[in-house]
N, C-alpha and C positions, 0 to 999 in steps of 0.2 A: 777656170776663169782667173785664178790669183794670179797664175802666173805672166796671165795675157796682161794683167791689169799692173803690175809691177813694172814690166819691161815699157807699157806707155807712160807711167808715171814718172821711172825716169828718163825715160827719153823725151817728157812734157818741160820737166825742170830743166832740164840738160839745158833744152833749148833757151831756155827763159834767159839763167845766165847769159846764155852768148847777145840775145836781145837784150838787155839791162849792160852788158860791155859797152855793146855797140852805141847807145844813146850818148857813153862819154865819148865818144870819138865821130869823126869826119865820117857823114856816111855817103857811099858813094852810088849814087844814083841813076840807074839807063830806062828807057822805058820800051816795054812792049806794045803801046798805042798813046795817043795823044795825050790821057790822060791817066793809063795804065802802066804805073812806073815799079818798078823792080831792083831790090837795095843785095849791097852785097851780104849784107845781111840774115836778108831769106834764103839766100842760097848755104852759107855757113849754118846759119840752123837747119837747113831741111839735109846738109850731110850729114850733119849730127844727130838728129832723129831718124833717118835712114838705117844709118851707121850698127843704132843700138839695136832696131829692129831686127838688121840681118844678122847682126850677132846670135842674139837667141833665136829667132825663129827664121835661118837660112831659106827655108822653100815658103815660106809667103808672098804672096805678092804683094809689091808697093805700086802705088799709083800716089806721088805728088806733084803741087802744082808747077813748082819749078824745071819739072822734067824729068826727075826721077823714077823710073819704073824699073819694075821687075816679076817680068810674067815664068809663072811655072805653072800654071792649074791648079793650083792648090785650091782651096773651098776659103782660104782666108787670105781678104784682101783688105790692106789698109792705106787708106786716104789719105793725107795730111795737108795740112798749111800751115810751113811753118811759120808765116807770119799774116796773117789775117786783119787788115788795118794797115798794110804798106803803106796808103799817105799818112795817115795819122802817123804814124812814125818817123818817117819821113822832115815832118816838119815839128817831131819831136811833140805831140799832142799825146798826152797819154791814154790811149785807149785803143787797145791792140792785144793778140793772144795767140796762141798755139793751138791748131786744131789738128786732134786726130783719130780720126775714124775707124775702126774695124767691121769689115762686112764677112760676116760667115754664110757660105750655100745662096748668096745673092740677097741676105736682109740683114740689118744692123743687128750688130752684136755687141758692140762696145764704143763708147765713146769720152774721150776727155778735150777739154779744152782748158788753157790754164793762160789767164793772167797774171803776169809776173812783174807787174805796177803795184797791183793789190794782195796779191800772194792771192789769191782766189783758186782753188783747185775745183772743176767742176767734172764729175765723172757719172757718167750712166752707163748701166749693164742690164741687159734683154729681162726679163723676168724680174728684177732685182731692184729696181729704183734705181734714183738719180740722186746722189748728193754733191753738197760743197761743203771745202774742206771735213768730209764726214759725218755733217749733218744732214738728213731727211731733205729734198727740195719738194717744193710743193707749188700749184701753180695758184694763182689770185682766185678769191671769189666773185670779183666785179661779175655785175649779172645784164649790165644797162653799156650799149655802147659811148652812150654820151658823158658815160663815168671813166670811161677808157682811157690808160694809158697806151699807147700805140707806138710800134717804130717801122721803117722802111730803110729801102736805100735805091739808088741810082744804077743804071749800067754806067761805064765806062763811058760808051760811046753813045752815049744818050740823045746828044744832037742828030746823031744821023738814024737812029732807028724808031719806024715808025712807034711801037708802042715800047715808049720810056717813061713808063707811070707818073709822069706828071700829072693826067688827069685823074687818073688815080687818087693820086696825095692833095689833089686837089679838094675831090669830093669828099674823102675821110676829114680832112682837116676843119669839114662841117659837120660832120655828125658827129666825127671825138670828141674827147675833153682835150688832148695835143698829142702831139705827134712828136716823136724826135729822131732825126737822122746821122746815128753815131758812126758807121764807117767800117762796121763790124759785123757781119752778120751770123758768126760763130758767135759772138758775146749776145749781141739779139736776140739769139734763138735761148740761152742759158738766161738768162736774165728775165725771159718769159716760163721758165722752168721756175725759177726763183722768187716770182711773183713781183717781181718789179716792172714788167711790161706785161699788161695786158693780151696783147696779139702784137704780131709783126707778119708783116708781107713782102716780096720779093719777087723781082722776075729776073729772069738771064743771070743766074748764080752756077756755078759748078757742084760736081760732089762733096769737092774740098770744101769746102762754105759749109755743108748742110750737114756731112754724113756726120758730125759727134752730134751737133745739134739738136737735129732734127728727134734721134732716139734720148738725150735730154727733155724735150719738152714730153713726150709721148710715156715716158721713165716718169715724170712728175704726176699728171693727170690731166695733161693737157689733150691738143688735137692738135693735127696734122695734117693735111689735105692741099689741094690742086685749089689755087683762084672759085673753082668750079665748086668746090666742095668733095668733087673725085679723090680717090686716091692718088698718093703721091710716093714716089721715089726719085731717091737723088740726081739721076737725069732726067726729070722733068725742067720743063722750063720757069715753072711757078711756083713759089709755096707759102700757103697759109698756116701761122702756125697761134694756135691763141691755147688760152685757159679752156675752151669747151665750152663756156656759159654764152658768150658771143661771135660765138665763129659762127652761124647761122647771120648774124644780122650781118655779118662784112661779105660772106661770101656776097650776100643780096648785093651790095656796092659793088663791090669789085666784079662780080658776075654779069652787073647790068649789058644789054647791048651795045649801048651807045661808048664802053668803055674801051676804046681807039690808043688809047694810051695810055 
């Protein structure tokens, strides 16, 4: 695993720089749907975490967001986003990171995700725990949902798709203590590792989004699961992701029938 865990750390950094360049300068912006835009940015980082990958490990597969693949059969494939938080960055909002996943034999294996605003290094490994910058993470003891800190986010195309968890965010936004909608849903999910969020929920997310994440929160002590409470893997459409203590009382919301959106 060191060596798996080395080649993502520097290709996590790597990237970070070229985002931390890019904030001084003009960024140049096109979008892939009305309100899903794409900076030249994430393209530069996602060749340069690319880049380092195929270096040491040639027959791997890559799957990133921006388009990069590279299928061989291999049993390891890894994910990435190089920049997770495109608007927030975009309009220069700090709060955005590098995601990148390892799946071995089709279940998470490794995962880092790195903020390079906060120097924040967040990394989980199968069996091994989850730390930041090298210390132990651990998920919250909140045991009451209405003690909860909570976070979500939005599809893209939220106006045109029937269920765009508005009623969703609706209904929690009664029962939590608050809700906050950061634009990140790789930080989201670590951050619920870390015990600064409670639980978080999501629908219409990619692998890229979930797969360091999701093995983050699961790495600490948390849960993991489908809206439903089901199991979850990263092409699922849904994911609940909390401390453990309250993922029963949210599935119950979010599971409701009447939950249309």
């Amino acid at each position: 695993m060191t060596g798996l865990v080395d080649v993502a750390r520097h290709a996590a950094h790597a990237a970070g720089e070229i985002l931390l360049e890019g904030l001084q300068k003009p960024i140049e912006i096109s979008y892939k749907g009305v309100r899903n835009l794409v900076t030249n940015i994430d393209r530069m980082a996602e060749a340069q975490i690319v880049e380092t990958i195929r270096h040491h490990f040639p027959t791997h597969e890559i799957e990133a967001e921006e388009g990069s693949q590279h299928r061989t059969g291999s049993p390891y494939r890894w994910i990435i986003d190089p920049l997770d938080g495109t608007t927030n960055y975009s309009h220069r909002f700090p709060f955005f990171c590098i995601s990148i996943g390892l799946i071995f034999e089709g279940k998470p294996h490794l995962g880092v995700v790195y903020d390079p605003m906060r120097q924040e290094f967040f990394l989980a490994e199968a069996g091994r725990g989850a730390t930041l910058n090298g210390k132990a993470l651990r998920v919250s003891t909140v045991a009451h949902l209405s003690e909860s800190l909570l976070s979500t986010g939005f599809a893209y195309d939220l106006e045109t798709r029937p269920e765009n968890n508005l009623n969703r965010f609706v209904r929690m936004s009664l029962v939590a203590q608050a809700i906050r909608r950061t634009g990140s849903a790789a930080l989201d999910l670590c951050y619920v590792a870390a015990g600064r969020f409670d639980g978080f929920w999501e629908q219409h997310l990619h692998p890229w989004d979930t797969a360091a994440g999701v093995l983050m929160v699961a790495q600490a002590g948390g849960c993991v699961t489908r809206f439903s409470g089901g199991d979850y893997s990263i092409n699922d459409p849904d994911v609940l992701a909390t401390n453990g203590h309250i993922h029963a009382q949210i599935v119950q919301h979010l599971s409701r029938e009447d939950s249309h959106a």
